[in-house]
TORLUM-189835 format. One record per residue: residue in three letters; z, y, x negated of N, C-alpha, C in turn. Coordinates in pm, whole numbers, plus 50000, padded with zeros to 5 digits. Example, Ala and Ser with C-alpha at 12.3 -4.5 7.8 and 13.67 -1.06 7.14 Angstrom:
<pts>
ala507804943148681507804955048770507804967048680ser507084977548715507144989448633507875000348710
</pts>
This chain:
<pts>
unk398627347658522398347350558383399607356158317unk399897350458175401017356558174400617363857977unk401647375157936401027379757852401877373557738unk401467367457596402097362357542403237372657471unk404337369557404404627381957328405087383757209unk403987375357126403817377057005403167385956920unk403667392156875403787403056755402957403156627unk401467403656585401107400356516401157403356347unk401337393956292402017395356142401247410156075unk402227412155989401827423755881400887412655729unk399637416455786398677412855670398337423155523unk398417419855434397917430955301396387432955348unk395757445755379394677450555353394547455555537unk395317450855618394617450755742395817459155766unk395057472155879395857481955893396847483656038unk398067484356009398907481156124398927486956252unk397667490356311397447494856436396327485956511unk395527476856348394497470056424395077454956455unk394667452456568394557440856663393387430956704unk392197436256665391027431256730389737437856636unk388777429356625387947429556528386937444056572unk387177445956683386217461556703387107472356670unk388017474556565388847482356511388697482456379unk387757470156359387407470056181386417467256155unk386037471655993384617467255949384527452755902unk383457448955897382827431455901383877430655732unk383677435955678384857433155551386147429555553unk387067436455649388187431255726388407422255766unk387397413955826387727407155953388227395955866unk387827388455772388717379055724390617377255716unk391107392155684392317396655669392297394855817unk392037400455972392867400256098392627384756100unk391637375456053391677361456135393447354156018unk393447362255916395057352955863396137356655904unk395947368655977396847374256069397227364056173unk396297361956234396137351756357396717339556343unk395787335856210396537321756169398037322756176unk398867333456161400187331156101401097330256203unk400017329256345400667329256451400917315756510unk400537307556416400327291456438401967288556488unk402707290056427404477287656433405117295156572unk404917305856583405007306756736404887307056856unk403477303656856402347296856958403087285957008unk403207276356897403737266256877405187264856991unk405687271156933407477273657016407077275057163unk406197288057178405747291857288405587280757398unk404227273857323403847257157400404587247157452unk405897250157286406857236957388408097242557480unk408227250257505409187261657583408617263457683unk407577257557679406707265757843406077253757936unk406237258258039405157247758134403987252258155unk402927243658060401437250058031400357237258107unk399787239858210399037230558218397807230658172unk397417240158142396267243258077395897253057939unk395417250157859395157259257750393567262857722unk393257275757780392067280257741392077288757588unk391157284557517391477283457357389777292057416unk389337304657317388547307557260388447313457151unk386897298357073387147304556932386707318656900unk385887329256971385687337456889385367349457033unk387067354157062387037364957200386557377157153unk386257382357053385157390757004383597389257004unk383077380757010381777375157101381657365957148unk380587361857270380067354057355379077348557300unk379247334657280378007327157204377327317757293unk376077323057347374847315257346375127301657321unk374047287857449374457279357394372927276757319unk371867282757315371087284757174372067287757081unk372837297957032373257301856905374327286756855unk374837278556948375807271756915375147257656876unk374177257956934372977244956911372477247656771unk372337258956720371447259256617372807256456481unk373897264656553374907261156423375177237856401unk374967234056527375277220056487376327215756523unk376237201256565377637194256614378517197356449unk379807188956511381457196256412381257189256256unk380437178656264380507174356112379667184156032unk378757186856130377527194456026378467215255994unk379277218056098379947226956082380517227955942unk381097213855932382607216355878381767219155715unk381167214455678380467212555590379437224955531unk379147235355653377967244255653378507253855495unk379567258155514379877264055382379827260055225unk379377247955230378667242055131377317242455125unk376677248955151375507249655168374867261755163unk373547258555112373427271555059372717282255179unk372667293255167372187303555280371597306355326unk370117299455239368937298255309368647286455430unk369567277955406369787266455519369857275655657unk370367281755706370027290555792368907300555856unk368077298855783366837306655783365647296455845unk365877287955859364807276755882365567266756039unk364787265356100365147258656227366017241656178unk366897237256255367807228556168367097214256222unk367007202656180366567187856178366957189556335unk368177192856369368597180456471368237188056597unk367327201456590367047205156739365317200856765unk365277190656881364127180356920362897189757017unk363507201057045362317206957101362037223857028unk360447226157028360127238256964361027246856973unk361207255156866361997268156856361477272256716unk362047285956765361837293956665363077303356568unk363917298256629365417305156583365907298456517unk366527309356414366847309256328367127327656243unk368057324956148368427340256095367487344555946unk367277353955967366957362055845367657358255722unk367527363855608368407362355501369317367955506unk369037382755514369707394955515370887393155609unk370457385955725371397386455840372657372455787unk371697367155719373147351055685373857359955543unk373347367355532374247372655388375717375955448unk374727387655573375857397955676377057387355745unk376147374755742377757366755791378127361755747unk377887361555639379537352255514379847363655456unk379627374055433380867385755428381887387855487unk381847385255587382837388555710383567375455777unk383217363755661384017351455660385117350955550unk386367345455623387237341755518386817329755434unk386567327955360386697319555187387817306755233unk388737309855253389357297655288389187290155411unk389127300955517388767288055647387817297855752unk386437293455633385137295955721385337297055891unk384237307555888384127308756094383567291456134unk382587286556036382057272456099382977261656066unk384347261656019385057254256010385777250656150unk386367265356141387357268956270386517265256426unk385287268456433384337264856520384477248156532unk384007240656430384297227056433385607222256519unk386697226656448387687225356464387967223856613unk388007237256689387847238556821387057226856903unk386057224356844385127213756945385607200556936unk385937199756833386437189056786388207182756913unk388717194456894390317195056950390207195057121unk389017201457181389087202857330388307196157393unk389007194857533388317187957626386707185957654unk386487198457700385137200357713384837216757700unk383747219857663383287230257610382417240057746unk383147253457811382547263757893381717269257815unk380397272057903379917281557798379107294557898unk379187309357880378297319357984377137315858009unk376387303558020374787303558056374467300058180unk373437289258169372487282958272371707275758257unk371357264358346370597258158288368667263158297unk369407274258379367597280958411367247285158297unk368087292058222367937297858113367797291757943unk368967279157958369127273757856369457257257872unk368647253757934368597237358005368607229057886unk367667232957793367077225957650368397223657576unk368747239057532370417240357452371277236657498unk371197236057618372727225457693372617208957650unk371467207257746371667193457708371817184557581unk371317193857442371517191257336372897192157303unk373637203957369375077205457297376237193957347unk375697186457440376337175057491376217163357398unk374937163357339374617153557315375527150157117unk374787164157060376037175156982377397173556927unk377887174757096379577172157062379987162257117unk379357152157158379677140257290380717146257366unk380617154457409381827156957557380757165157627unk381587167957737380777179457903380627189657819unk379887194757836379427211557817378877216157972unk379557228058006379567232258112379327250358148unk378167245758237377777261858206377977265558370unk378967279558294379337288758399378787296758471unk377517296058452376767307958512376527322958389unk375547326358434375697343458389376137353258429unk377067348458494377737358858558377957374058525unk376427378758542376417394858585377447399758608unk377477409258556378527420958605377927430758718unk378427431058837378307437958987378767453858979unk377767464958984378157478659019379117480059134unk379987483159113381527486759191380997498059224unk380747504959369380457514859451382067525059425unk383147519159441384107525159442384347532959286unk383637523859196383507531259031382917544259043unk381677542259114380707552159142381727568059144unk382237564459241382567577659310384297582359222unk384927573059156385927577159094385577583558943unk384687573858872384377576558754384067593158691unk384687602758627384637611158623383327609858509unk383477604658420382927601958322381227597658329unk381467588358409379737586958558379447595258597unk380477603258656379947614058737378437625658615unk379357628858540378637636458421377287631058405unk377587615258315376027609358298375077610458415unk375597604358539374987601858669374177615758694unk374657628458714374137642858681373357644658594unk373437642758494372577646158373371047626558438unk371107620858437370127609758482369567613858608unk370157621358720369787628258788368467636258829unk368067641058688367717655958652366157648058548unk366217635058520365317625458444364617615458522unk362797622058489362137612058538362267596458569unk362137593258689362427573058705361997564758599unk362427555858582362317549358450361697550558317unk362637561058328362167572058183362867568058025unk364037569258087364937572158007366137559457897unk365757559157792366057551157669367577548957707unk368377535857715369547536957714369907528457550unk370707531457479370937528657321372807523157301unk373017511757314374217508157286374447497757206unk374897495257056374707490656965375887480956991unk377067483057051378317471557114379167473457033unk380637477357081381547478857009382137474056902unk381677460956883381717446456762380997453156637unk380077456256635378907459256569379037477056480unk379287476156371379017487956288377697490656207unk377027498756223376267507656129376507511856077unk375307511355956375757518755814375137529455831unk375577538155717374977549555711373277550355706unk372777541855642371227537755662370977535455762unk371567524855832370627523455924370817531756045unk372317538856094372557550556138371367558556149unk371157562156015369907573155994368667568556048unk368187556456047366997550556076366687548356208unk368157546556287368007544756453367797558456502unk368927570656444369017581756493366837587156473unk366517581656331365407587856333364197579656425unk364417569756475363187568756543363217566056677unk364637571156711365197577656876363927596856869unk364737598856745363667614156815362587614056796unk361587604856683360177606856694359597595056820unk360667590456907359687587557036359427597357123unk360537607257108360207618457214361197615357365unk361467601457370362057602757474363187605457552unk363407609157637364757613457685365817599457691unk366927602657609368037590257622369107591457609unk370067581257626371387577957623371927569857535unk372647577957389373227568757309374507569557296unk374937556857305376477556357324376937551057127unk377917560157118378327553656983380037554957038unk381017547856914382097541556903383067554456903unk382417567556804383427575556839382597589056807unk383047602456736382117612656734382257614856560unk383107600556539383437604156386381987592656324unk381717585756403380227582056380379227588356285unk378877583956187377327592456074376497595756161unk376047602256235374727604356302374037617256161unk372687615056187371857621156071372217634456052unk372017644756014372437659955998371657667256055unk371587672556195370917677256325370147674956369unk370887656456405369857651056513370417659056641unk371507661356655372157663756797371767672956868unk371257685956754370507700156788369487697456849unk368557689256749367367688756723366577681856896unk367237673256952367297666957058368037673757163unk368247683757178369787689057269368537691757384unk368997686257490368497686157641367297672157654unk367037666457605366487653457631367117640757602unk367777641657489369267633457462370517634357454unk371077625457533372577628457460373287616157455unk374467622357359375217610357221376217609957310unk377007604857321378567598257442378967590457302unk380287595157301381017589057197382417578957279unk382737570057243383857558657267383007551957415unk383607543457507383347534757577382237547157712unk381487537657766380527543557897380477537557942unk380137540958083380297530658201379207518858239unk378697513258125377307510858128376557503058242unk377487494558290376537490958442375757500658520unk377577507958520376367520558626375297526858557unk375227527158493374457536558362372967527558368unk373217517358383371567506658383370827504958493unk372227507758603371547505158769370977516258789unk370847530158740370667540758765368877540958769unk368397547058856367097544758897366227553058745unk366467561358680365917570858544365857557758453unk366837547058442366897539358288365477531658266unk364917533758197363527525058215363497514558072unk364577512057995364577507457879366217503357837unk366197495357764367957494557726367957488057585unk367747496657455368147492657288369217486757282unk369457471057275371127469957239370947458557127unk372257451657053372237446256937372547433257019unk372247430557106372157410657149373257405357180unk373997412757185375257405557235375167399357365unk375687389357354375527384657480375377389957624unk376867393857684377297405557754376067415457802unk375467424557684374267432557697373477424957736unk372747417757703371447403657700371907404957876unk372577399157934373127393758084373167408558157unk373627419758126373537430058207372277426858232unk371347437458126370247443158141369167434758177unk369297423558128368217415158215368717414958356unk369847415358373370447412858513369837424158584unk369757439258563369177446258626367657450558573unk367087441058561365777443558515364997453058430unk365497456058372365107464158203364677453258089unk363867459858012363177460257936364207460157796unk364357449757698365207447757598364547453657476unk365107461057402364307464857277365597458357209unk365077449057121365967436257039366487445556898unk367847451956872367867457356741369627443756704unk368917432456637369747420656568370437422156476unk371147424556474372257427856332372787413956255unk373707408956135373617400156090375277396756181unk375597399056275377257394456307376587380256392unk378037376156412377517361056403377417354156564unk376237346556543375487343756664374947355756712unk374947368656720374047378456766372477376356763unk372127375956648370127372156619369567358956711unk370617344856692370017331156740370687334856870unk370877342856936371697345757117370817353857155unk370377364557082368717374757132368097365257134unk367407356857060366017348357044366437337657159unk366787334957245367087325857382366197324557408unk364817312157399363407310457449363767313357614
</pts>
């Protein structure tokens, strides 16, 4: 693997420390993807200067898309085109998928994703684009899981679509015992009835607003139950003494947690997360119970709803 070492352009509006879309709000993200673009010219150099036998291109290394979520967006003509169209087209299951479903996005949620699209070169453009340009298309599934959506996405993009597996993520015993940070949670889960205890991780991609902040924080404490919410940092809105108000049956962990270990843990009896893929594959992976909270980022809602 080698690391490229390109320097990413100085964009107007996007702030010169961010690199990656979990550093900004869904308003941004248009400004880091022209960033990217501007990297077209030395990629370029890069490619022909180098002995590359292979180019793994992903369109969107800020999430993992479902090959439900990629079925429902449509082979590359119907992509290229989607931004002509109006927004409720999304809300309704599309012509060209041949067996029952029920997916499809909210309003609210297709609003949430053309905000956070650039105007000039739509996410379903660039998506096209990609399918259009490569060999054949990897994708994290299965066919146990998503036999229906595969075979459609072949049919889709006329090339292989090839599914990698779900490859779970495996509790590292050696994490166990180094993790200082485990150590703490692991103690405190310790001390909490067996499959008791609420685990709450909304995914680093994913921002809350101050509403709905308030709305999660409030109906974490009128369940009563003892849990684990992980937020992004401690500069986070949480409501104005939830933290008191809950102190010894919950607690808030601010920036990254160790969350495998955190799910394998014999107390977790539940796991709140926003559908990201990644989450979806843990926690089913260790057998918990999904409480679905879908936000409007893109492919998240049609990647939860996976018949």
């Amino acid at each position: 693997m080698v690391r490229l070492p390109l320097p990413l352009p100085a964009v107007h509006g996007l702030p010169d420390s961010a690199e990656s879309t979990s550093e900004l709000p869904f308003h941004l993200f248009p400004n880091l993807k022209r960033a990217y673009d501007q990297l077209q010219l030395p990629l370029t150099e890069f490619l022909q200067n180098s002995d590359v036998n292979w180019l793994i291109y992903d369109f969107a290394p800020h999430c993992i898309l479902a090959a439900c979520s990629l079925a429902f967006m449509g082979p590359p003509a119907k992509l290229i085109r989607r931004d002509q169209q109006h927004v409720e087209d999304l809300t309704v299951v599309p012509e060209w998928i041949p067996f029952p479903s029920t997916v499809a996005y909210r309003l609210y949620e297709v609003i949430g994703i053309h905000d956070c699209m650039d105007p000039e070169a739509p996410d379903f453009f660039r998506l096209a684009k990609v399918i259009e340009g490569c060999r054949f298309v990897a994708i994290r599934s299965c066919a146990g899981l998503e036999g229906d959506s595969l075979s459609l996405l072949e049919k889709l993009y006329q090339k292989p679509v090839v599914p990698m597996g779900l490859l779970p993520a495996k509790v590292n015993d050696s994490e166990r015992a180094e993790n200082r940070d485990l150590l703490s949670l692991r103690q405190w889960l310790d001390e909490k009835i067996q499959n008791f205890v609420l685990y709450v991780a909304i995914g680093s991609e994913f921002t809350l607003s101050q509403d709905e902040m308030n709305e999660l924080a409030s109906g974490i404490e009128k369940s009563g139950l003892p849990f684990i919410w992980v937020v992004k940092t401690k500069d986070d809105p949480i409501i104005t003494g939830f933290e008191s108000r809950v102190s010894g049956r919950g607690l808030v962990w601010a920036n990254s947690a160790p969350q495998k270990q955190i799910l394998a843990h014999p107390s977790i009896g539940g796991f709140l997360t926003h559908c990201g893929w990644s989450f979806v594959i843990e926690g089913l992976g260790l057998g918990w119970v999904l409480i679905i909270f879908p936000g409007g980022f893109f492919g998240s809602r049609v990647g939860g709803k996976t018949p």
